[in-house]
N, C-alpha and C positions, 0 to 999 in steps of 0.2 A: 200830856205832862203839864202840871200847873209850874207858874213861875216861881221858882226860888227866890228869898231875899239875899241869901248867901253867895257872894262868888268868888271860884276859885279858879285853878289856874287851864289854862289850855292842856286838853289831852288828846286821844287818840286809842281806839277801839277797832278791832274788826271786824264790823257788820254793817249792814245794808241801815241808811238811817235817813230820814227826812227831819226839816225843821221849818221856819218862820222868820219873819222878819218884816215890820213894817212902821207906818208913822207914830205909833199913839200904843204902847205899851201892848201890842199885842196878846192876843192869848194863844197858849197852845196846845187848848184842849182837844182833844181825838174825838172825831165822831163814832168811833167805833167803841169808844168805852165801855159800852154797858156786854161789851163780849165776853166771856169767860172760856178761862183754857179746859181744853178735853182731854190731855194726856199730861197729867202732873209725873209722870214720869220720862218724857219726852228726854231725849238726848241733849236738842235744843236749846232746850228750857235750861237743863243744868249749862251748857255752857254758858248761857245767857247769863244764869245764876253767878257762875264763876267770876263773872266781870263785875260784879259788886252791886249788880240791881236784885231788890227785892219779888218776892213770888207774889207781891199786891199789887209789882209794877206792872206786872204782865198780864195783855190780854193776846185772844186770839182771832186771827181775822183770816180770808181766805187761802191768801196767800203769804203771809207775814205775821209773825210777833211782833206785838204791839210795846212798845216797853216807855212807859211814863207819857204816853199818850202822841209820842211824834217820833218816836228812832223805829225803825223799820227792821227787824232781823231776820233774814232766811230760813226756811224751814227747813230746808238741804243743809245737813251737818257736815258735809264735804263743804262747806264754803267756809266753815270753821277750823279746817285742817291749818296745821303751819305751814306756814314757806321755809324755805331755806337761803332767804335774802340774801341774810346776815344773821351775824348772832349776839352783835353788840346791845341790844337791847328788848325788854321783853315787850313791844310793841311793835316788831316789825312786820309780823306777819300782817299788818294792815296798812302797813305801806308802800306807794309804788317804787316798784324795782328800776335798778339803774337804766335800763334801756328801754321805758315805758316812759320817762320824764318828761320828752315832749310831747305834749298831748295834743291833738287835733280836736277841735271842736267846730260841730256842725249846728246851725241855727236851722230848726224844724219849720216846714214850710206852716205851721200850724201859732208860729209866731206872725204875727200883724207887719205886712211891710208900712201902713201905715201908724200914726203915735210914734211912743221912744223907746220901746220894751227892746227892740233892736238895738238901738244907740246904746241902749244901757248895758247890756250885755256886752258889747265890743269894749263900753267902756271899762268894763268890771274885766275882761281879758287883757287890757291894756294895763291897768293898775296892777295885775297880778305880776304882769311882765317886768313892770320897772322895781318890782322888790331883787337888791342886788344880792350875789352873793348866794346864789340859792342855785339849784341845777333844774327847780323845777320849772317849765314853762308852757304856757296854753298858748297856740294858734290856732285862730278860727280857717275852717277848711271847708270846700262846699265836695269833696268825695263822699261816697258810701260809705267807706271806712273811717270813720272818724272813731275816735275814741269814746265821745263823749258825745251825747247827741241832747240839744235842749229844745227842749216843746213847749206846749201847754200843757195843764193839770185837765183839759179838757172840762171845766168846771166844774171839780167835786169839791176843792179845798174849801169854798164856803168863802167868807168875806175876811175871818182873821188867820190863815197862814200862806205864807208869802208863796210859799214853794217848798220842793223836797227832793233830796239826790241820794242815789247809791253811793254808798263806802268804797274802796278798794276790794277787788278781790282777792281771794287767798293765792291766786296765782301773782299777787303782782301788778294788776292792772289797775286804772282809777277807774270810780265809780262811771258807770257807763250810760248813766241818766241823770238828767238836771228836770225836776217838772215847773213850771211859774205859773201864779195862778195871774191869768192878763185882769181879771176882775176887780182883784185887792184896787182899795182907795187910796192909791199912796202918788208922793211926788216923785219927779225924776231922780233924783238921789237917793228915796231910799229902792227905787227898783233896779238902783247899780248897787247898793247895799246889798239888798236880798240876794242876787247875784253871785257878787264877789264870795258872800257866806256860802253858796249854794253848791260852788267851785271849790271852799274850803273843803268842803264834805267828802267829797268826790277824791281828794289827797287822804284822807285818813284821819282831818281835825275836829275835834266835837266840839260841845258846846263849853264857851270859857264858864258859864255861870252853872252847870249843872256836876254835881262829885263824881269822880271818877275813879282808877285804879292808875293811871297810867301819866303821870304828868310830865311836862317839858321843863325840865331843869332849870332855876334862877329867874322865872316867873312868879308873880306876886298875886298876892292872895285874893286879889280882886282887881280888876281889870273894866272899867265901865267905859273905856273907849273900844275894847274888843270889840271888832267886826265880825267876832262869832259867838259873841254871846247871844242868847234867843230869842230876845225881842229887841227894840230897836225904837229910841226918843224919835227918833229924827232921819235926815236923810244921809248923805253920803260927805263924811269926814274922812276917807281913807284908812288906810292900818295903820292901828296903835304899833306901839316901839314893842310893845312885847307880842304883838301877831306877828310882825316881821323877825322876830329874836327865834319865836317857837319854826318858821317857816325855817328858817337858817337852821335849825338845829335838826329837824324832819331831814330837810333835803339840802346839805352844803353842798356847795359848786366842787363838780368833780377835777379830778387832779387833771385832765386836758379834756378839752372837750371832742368827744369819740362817740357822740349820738346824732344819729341823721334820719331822717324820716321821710320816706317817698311811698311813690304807687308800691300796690301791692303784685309780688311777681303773677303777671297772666291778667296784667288792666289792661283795659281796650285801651287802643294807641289814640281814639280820642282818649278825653277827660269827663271827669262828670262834670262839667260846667255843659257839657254836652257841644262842645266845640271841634266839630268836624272839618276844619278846613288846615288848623295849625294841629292838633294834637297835642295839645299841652300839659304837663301834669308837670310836678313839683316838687323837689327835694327839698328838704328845710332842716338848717342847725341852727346852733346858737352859741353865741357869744358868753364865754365866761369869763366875769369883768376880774377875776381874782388870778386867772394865769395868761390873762391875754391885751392884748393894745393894739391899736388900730384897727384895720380893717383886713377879714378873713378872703384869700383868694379861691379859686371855685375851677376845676378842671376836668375835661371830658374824656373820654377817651373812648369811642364808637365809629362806627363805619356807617350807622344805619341812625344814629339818634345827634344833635347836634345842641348846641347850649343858645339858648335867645337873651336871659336877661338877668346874669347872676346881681346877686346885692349881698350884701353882709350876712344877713342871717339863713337865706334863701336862693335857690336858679329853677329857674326855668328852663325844660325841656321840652324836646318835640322831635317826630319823627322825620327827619331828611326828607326833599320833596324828590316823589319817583322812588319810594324805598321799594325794594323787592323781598327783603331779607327780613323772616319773620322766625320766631319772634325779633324785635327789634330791639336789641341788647346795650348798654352802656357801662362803664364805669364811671361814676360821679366821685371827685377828692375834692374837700376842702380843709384847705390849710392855712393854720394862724400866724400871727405876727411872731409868734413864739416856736413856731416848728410841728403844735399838733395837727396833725396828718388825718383826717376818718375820709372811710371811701362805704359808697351803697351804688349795688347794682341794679340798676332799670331794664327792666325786658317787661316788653309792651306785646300784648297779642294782635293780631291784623281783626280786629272786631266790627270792622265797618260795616258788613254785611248783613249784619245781625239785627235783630228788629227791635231797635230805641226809640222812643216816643221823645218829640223833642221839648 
């Protein structure tokens, strides 16, 4: 995709897409460009059509349509099906569903423990966090199961794109990959840019400077402080007022908060931190600043699982010492300063025996 000089407002699509981000006007040319499609009558293709790109935009690559040189779209026309979210607006099916909003994100060992490519990520999950008002929220998780898992681009992206994520899918879920390229030449700020952007993706938001079908209501015609427009002066200023306006309008803070996120039923009674001694795994909610004050309380209720270290948004659990009683079951409730009540049940499998590499 070359850069537009035109920009307009924040939108939202549902397909599989990558993009860019870095110090000096990036480019976002595709290396795949000189590809050409082989089925102009492809299913794909039209709905791709549908969404208001052109048949010059598209090329074809092994796995993916290529569409303006950086959005990614699946060639499975089942990932183009509608949901049944909601029906308030004609861009839902590419947004995440109410009980997918807290997202877990897992940093791929293929990220550097050393430099700041880590730092910058935590810090782009932390920024995400503190936009008020919104139900959406990213916690970094080190389980199997994360939501979202970010790696390396394993160096294909070349030296001008920053990185590239999956969409949501049609069920519901966010995009389920973030790629960075570690290579890019850029400072600490903008690889919490590229980031922050790369997470927007993964919600359902595209690029603010490219046209779209689908726009976020009372946003302006051009936006050059967007944190998701496609390329990037500089490093890391935060969200403009109207990234934070289109976020609030995507995803407002639900009427009580009734989303909880833990092991999946049948996790070994350790964790994947691979902690064989306590067995700890982890329930996580969160605070919605619009129906709630003070601090949220956190209660057990098991024979076999006991509570170690609740906090506001978060408890820790673990298996009783000398358990016998497998699976090892719980009910976890937390409730707010306002009376909402959410409860998830923990049942852990007795997995010790089993062959883990530590």
């Amino acid at each position: 995709m070359k850069i537009k000089k035109a920009i307009v407002t924040l939108l939202v699509i549902s397909t599989l897409f990558s993009c860019e981000n870095n110090d000096s006007n990036v480019s976002t040319e595709n290396s795949n460009s000189s590809l050409k499609i082989t089925n102009d009558n492809s299913l794909v293709i039209n709905e791709i059509l549908k969404k208001g790109f052109k048949k010059e935009d598209i090329v074809e690559s092994k796995d993916y349509f290529i569409v303006q040189g950086d959005m990614l779209f699946s060639k499975n026309i089942h990932d183009y099906a509608k949901s049944n979210l909601t029906a308030r607006h004609n861009y839902t099916s590419s947004l995440v569903s109410a009980q997918n909003r807290i997202i877990k994100v897992k940093i791929h060992s293929s990220i550097p423990t050393s430099g700041n490519w880590r730092d910058a990520i935590r810090y782009a999950i932390a920024s995400w966090k503190d936009i008020s008002n919104t139900s959406i929220l990213f916690v970094e998780t080190h389980e199997e199961t994360a939501d979202i898992l970010i790696g390396s681009d394993e160096g294909i992206l070349g030296t001008t794109t920053g990185g590239y994520a999956l969409m949501p899918s049609a069920e519901g879920r966010p995009g389920a990959m973030v790629s960075l390229n570690l290579d890019i030449p850029v400072n600490y700020g903008t690889k919490i840019r590229i980031v922050a952007h790369e997470l927007g993706h993964t919600v359902g938001i595209l690029h603010t400077d490219e046209a779209g079908t689908n726009y976020v209501p009372n946003s302006p015609a051009s936006d050059p402080n967007s944190i998701m427009n496609s390329t990037s002066n500089g490093g890391w200023a935060g969200f403009s007022q109207y990234d934070i306006q289109a976020v609030q309008f995507l995803y407002p803070t639900l009427a009580c908060n009734t989303l909880l996120n833990g092991p999946d039923a049948g996790t070994c009674a350790f964790d994947r931190y691979n902690d064989r001694i306590n067995y700890n795994v982890y329930v996580i909610g969160r605070k919605q600043t619009n129906v709630e004050s003070g601090t949220a309380t956190w209660t057990l209720t098991s024979s076999s699982l006991e509570m170690v270290s609740p906090l506001n948004e978060s408890c820790e659990i673990r298996v009783k010492a000398n358990n016998t009683t497998w699976p090892a079951t719980g009910i976890v409730t937390r409730t707010t300063s306002v009376g909402c009540s959410t409860t998830f049940t923990v049942s852990l499998n007795n997995c010790i025996n089993e062959n883990y590499s530590d």
